[in-house]
C-alpha positions as CSV (number, residue, x, y, z in Angstrom):
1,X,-33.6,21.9,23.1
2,X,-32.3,18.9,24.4
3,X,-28.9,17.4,23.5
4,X,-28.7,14.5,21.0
5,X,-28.6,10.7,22.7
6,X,-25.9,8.7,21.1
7,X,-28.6,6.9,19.8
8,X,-29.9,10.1,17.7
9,X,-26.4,11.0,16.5
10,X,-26.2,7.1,15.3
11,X,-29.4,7.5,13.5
12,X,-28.9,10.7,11.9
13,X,-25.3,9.7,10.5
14,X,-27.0,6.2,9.2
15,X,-29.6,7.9,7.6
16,X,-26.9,10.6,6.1
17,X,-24.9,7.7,4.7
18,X,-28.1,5.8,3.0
19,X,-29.4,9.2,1.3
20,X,-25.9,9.9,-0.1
21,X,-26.0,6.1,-1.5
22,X,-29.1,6.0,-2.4
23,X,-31.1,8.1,-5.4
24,X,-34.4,9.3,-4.9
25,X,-36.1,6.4,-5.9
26,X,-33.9,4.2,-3.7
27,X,-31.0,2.9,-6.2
28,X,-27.3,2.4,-5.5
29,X,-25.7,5.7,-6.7
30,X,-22.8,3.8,-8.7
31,X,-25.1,2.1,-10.0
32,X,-27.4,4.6,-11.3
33,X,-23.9,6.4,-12.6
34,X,-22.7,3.6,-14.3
35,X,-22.3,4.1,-18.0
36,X,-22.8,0.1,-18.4
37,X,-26.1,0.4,-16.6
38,X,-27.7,2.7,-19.5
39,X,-30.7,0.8,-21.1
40,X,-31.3,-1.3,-18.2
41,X,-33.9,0.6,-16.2
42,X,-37.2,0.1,-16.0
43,X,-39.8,1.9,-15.1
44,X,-43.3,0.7,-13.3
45,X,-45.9,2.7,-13.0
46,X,-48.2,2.4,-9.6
47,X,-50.7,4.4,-8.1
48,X,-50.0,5.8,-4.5
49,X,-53.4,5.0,-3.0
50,X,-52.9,7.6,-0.1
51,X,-52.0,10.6,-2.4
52,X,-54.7,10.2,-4.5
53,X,-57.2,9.7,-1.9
54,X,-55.9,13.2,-0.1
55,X,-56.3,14.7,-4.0
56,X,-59.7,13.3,-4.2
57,X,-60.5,14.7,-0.9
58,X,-59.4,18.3,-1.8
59,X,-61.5,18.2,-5.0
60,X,-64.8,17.0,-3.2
61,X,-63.8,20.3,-0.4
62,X,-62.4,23.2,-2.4
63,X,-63.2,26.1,0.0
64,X,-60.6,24.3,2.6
65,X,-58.8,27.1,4.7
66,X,-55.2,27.8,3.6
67,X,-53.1,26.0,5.6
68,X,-55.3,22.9,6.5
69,X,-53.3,20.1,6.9
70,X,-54.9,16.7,6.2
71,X,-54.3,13.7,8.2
72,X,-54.8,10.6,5.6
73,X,-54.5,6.8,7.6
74,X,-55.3,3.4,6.2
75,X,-59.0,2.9,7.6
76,X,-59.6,-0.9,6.5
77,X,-60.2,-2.5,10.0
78,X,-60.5,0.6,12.1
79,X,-64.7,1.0,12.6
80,X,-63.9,4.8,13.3
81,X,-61.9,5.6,10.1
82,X,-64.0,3.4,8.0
83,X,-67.2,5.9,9.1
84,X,-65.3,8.7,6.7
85,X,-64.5,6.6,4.0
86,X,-67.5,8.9,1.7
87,X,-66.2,11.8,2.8
């Protein structure tokens, strides 16, 4: 294996600083722990287009091989991917 660029070590310690500030749905930390922050959250629900089209996918092929992995892209404007859109 290659040795990290500067570049890679850069990335990897920005991305290690913005998951240790960050919660898992991309709030400040302090602010998620801060007592004067209870009652102020909201929550929206969304669909995620992409997982539900993979789950929708796996329902219409049940007898998929164990460890097929699916590839799901945005067809709208690709003539190719828009062919597999029934499927």
């Amino acid at each position: 294996m290659e040795d990290w660029s500067e570049r890679d070590r850069a990335l990897a310690v920005g991305l290690t600083a913005l998951e240790e500030a960050t919660t898992q749905h991309g709030n400040p930390v302090d602010l998620a722990m801060d007592s004067d922050s209870e009652g102020w959250w909201a929550v929206k629900q969304v669909m995620d287009q992409e997982a539900a089209a993979e789950e929708r996918y796996r329902e219409r092929h049940p007898d998929l091989p164990p460890g097929t992995r699916l590839i799901v892209k945005y067809a709208k404007g690709d003539p190719e991917l828009e062919e597999l859109l029934d499927d």
